[in-house]
N, CA, C and O of each residue as an XYZ file, in Angstrom:
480
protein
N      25.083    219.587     12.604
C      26.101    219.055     13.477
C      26.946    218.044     12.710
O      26.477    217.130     12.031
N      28.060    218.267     12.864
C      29.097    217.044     12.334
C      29.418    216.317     13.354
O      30.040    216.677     14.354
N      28.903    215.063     13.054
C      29.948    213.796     14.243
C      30.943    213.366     13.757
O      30.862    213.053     12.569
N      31.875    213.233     14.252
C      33.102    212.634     13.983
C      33.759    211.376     14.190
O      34.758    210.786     13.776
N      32.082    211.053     15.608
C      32.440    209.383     16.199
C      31.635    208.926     17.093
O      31.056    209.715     17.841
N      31.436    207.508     17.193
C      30.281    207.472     18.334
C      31.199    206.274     19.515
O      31.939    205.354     19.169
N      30.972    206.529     20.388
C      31.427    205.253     21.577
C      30.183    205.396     22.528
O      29.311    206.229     22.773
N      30.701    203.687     23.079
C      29.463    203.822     24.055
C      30.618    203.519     25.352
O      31.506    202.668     25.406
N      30.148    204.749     26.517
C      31.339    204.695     27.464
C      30.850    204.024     28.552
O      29.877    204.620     29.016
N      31.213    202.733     29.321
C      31.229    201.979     30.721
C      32.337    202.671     31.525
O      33.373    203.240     31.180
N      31.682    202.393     32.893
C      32.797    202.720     33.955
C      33.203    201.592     34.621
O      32.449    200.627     34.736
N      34.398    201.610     35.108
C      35.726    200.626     35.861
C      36.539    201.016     36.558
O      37.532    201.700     36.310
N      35.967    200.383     37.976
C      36.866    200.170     39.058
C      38.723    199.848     38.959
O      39.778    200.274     39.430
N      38.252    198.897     38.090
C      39.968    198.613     37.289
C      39.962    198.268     35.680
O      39.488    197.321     35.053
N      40.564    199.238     35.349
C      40.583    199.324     33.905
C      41.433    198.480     33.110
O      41.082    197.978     32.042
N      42.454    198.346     33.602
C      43.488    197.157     33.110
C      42.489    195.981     32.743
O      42.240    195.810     31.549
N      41.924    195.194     33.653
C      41.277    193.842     34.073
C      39.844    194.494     33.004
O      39.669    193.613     32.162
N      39.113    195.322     32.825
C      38.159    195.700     31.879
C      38.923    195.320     30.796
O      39.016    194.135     30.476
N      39.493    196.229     30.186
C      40.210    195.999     28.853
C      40.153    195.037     28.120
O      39.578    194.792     27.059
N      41.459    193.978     29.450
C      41.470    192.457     29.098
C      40.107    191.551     29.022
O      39.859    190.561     28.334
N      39.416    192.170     29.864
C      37.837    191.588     29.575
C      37.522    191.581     28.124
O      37.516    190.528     27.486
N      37.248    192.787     27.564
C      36.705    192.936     26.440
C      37.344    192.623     25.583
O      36.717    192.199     24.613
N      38.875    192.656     25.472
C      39.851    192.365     24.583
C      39.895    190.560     24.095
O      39.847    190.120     22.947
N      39.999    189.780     25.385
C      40.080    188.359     25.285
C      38.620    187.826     24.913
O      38.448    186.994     24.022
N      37.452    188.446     25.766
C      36.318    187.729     25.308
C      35.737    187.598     24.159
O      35.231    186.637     23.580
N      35.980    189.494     23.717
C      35.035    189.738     22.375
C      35.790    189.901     21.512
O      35.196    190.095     20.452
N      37.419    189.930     21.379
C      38.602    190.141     20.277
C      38.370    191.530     19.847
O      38.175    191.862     18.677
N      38.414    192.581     21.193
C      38.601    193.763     21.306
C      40.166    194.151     20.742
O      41.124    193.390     20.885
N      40.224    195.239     20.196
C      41.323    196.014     19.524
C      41.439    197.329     20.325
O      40.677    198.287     20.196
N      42.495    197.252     21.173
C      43.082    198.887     21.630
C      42.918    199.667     20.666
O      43.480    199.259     19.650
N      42.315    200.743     20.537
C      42.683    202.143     20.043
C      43.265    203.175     20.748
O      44.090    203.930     20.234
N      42.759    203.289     22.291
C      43.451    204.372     23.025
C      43.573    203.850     24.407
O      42.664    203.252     24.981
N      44.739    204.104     24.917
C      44.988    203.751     26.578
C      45.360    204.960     27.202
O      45.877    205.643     26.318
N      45.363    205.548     28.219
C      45.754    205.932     29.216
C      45.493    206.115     30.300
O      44.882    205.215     30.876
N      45.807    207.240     30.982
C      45.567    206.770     32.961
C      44.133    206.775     33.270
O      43.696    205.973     34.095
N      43.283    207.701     32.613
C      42.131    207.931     32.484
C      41.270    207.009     31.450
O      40.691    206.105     32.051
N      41.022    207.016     29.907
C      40.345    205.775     29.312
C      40.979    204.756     28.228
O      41.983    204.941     27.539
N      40.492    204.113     28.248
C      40.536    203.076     27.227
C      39.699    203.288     26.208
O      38.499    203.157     26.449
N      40.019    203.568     25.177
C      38.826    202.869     24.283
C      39.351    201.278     23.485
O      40.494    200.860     23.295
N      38.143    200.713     23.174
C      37.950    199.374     22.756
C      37.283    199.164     21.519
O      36.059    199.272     21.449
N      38.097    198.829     20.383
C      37.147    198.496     19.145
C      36.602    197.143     19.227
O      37.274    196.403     19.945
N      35.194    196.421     18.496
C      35.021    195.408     18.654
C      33.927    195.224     17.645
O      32.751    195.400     17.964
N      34.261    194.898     16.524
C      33.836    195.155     15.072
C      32.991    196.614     14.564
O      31.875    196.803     14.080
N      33.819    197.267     14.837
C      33.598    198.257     14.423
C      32.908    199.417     14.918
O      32.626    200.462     14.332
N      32.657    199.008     16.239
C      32.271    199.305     17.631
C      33.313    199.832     18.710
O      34.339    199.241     19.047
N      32.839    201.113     19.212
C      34.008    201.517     19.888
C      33.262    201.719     21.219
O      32.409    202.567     21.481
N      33.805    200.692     22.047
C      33.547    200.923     23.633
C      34.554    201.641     24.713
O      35.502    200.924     25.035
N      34.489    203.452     25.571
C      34.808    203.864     25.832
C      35.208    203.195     27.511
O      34.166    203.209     28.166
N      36.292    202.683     28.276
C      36.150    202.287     28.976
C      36.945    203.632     30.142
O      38.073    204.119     30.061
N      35.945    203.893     31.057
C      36.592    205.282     31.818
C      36.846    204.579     33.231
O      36.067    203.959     33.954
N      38.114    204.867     33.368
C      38.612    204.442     34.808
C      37.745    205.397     36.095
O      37.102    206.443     36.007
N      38.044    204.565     37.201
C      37.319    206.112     38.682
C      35.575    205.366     38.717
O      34.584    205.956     39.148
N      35.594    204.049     38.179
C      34.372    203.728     38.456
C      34.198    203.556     39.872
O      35.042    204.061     40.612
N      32.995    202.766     40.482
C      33.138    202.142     41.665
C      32.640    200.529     41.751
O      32.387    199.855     42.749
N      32.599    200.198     40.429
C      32.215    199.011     40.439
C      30.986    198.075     40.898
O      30.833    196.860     41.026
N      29.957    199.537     41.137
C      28.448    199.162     41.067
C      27.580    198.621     39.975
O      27.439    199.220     38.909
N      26.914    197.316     40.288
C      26.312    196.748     38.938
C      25.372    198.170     38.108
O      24.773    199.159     38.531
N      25.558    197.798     37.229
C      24.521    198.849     36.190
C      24.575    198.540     35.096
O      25.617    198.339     34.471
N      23.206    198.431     34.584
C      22.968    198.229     33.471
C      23.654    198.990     31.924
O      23.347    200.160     31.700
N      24.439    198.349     31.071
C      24.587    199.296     29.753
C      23.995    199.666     28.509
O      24.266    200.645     27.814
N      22.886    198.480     28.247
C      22.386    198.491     27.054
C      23.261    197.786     26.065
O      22.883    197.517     24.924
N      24.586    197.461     26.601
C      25.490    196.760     25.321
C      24.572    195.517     25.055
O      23.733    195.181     25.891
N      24.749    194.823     23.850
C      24.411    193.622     23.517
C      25.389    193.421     22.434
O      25.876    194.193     21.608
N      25.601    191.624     22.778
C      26.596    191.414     21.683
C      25.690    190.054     20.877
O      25.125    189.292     21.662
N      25.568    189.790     19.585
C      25.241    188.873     19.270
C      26.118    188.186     18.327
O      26.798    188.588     17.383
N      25.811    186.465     19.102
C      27.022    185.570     18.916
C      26.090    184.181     18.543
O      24.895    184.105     18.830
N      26.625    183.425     18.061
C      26.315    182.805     16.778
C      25.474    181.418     17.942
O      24.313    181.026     17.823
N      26.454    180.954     18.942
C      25.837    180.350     20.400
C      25.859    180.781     21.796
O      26.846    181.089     22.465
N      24.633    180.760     22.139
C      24.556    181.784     23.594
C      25.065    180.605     24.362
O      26.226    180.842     24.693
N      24.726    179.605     24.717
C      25.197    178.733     25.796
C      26.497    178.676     25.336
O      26.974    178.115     26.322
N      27.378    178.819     24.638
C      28.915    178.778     24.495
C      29.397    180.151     24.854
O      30.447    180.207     25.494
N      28.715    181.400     24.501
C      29.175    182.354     24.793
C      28.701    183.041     26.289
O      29.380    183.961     26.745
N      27.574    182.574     26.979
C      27.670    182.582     28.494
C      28.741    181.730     29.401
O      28.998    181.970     30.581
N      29.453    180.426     28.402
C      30.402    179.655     29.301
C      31.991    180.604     29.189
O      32.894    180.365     29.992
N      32.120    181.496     28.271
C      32.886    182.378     27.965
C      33.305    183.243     28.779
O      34.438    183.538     29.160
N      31.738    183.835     29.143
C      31.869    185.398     30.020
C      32.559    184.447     31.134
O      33.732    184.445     31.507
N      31.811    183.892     31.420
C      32.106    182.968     33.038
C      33.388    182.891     33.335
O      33.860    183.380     34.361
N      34.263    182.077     32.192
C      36.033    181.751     32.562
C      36.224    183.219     32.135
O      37.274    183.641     32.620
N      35.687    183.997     31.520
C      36.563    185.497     31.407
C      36.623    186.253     32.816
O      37.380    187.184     33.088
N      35.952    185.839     33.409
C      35.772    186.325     34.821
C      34.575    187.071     35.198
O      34.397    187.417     36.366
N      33.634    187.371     34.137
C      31.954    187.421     34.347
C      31.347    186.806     34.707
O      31.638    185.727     35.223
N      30.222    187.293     34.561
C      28.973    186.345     35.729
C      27.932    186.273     34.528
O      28.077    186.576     33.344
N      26.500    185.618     35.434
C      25.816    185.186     34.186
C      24.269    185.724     35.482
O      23.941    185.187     36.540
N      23.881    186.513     35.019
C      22.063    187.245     35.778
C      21.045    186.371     35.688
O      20.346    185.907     36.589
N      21.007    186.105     34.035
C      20.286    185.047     33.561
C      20.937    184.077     32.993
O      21.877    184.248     32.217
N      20.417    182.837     33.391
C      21.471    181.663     32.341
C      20.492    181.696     31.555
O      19.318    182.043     31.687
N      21.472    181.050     30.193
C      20.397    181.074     28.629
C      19.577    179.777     29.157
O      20.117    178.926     29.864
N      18.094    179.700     28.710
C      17.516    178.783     28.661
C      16.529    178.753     26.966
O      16.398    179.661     26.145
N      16.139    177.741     26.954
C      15.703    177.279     25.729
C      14.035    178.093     25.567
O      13.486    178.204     26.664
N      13.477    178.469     24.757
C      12.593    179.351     24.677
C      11.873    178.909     23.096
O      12.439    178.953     22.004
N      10.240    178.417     23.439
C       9.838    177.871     22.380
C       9.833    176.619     21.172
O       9.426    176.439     20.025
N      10.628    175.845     22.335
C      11.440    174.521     21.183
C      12.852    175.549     20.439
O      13.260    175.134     19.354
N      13.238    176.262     20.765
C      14.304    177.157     19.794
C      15.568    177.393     21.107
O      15.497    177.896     22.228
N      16.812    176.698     20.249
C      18.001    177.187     21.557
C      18.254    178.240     22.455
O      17.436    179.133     22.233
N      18.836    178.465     23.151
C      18.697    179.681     23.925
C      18.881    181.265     22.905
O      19.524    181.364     21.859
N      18.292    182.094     23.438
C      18.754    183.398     22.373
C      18.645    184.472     23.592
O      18.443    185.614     23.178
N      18.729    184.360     24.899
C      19.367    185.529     25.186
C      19.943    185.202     26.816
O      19.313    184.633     27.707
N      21.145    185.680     26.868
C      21.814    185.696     28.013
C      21.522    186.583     28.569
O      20.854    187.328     27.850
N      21.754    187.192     30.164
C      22.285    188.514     30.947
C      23.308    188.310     31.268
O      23.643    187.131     31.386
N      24.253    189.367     31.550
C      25.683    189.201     31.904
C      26.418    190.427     32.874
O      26.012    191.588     32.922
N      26.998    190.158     33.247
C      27.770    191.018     34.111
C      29.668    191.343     34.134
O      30.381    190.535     34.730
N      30.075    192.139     33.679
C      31.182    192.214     33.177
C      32.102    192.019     34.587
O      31.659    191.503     35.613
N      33.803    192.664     34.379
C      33.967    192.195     35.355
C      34.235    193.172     36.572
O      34.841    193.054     37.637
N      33.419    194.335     35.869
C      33.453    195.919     36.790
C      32.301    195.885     36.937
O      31.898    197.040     36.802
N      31.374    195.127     37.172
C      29.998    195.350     37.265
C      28.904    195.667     36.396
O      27.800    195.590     36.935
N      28.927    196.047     35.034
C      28.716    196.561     33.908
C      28.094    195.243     33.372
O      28.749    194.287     32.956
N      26.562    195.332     33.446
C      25.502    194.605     32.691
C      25.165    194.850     31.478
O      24.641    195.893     31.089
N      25.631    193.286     30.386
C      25.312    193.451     29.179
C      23.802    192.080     29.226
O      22.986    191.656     30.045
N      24.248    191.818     27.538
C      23.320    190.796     26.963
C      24.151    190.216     26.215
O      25.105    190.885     25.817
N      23.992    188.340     25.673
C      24.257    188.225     24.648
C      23.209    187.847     24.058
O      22.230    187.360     24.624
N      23.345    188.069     22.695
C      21.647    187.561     21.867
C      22.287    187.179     20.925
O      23.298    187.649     20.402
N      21.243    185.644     20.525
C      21.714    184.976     18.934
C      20.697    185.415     18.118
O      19.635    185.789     18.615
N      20.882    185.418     16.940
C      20.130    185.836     15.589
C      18.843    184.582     15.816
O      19.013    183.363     15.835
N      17.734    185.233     15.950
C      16.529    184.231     15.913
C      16.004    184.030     14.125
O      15.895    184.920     13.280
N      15.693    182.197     13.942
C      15.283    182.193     13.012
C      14.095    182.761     12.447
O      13.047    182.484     13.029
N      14.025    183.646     11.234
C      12.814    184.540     10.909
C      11.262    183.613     11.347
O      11.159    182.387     11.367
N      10.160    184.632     11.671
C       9.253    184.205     11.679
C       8.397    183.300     10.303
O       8.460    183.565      9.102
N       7.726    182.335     10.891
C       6.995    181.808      9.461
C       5.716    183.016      8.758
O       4.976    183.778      9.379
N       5.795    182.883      7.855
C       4.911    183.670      6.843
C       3.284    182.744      6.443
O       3.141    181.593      6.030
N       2.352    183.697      6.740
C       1.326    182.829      6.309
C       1.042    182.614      4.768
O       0.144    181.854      4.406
């Protein structure tokens, strides 16, 4: 089999307001618009955004990892997301994982890079 490309496709109630979601929060890059999808680059990552959703929460499996979760849960929030889980602190170690909710309903994560384990 030859692939030619991979996206991971979410659905949206309103696709315009998705877009701008992903575009402003995560410094998403248009590749394709029309009446039907969007796609969204976002380092090198292509998120398929398909209009005709209904805007039922559901889980995606996306995860984005960002350098601070409590800065990047205050993010989703003014982007017009929600927050499932707020980051809390885990082990003496800053927060490392958010839940999130986009603004079509579409449940991600954010996760920070945890410092490696100690070695005996």
């Amino acid at each position: 089999m030859i692939v030619e490309r991979v996206k991971y496709v979410i659905w949206a109630a309103d696709m315009e307001r998705a877009v701008r979601f992903y575009c402003q929060l995560f410094g998403g890059r248009v590749l394709k618009h029309n009446s039907v999808i969007a796609e969204v680059e976002i380092l090198g990552s292509v998120i398929g955004i398909h209009g005709g959703g209904e805007g039922k929460r559901t889980w995606t499996g996306l995860s984005f990892q960002v350098p601070d979760v409590m800065l990047g849960a205050k993010e989703v929030v003014a982007a017009g997301g929600q927050l499932t889980h707020e980051p809390e602190p885990e082990n003496g170690e800053p927060p490392h994982l958010a839940m999130c909710i986009d603004t079509e309903g579409n449940e991600f994560m954010l996760s920070r890079k945890r410092a490696p384990a100690p070695t005996a």
